[in-house]
N, C-alpha and C positions, 0 to 999 in steps of 0.2 A: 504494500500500500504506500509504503515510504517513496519509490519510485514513482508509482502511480503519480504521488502528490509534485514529483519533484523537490523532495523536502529530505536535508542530510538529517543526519542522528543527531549534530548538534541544536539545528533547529527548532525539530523535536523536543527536543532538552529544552530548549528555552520555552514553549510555547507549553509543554505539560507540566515544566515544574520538577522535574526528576533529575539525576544527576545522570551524565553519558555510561556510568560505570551500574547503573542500575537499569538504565535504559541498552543497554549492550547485554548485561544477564539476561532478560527479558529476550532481547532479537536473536540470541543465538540458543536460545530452548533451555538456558542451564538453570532456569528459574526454577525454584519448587513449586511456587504456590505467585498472587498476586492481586492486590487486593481490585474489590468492585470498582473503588474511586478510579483507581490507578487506570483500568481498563477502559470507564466508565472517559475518564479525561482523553487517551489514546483517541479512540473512536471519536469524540467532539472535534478533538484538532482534525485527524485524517479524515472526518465525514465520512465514516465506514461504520460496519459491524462488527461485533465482536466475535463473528465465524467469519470474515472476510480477516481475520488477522491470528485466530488459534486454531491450530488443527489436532483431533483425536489421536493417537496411537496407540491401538488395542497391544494389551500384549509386554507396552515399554512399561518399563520399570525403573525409577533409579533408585 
C-alpha cells in the first residue's frame, strides 16, 4: 500500500506517529501482536483496509 500511496516508511513515521524502528517491525512481519489504534491510524493515513495490509498464514508459528 506504501507504494501504492507513493509514500516512504519515513513519511509514514511522520504522519502515524510511530517510530521507523516500530514501523519497520511491523513491514517486515517480525511483529507479534499490534495494537487496534496502531492499525486503526495505518489504514487513515494509507486510505486502505486492514486486509489490504495483513495477511493470514495458516500453519506459521513463531
Amino acid at each position: 500500500m506504501m507504494a501504492k500511496r507513493k509514500m516512504s516508511l519515513n513519511e509514514l513515521s511522520d504522519k502515524v506517529g510511530l517510530t521507523l524502528s516500530n514501523l519497520s517491525i511491523l513491514k517486515t512481519g517480525k511483529a507479534k501482536a499490534i495494537r487496534f489504534s496502531t492499525l486503526e491510524a495505518i489504514c487513515k493515513v494509507l486510505d486502505c483496509q486492514p486486509a489490504d495490509i495483513l495477511e493470514y498464514r495458516k500453519g506459521e508459528e513463531q
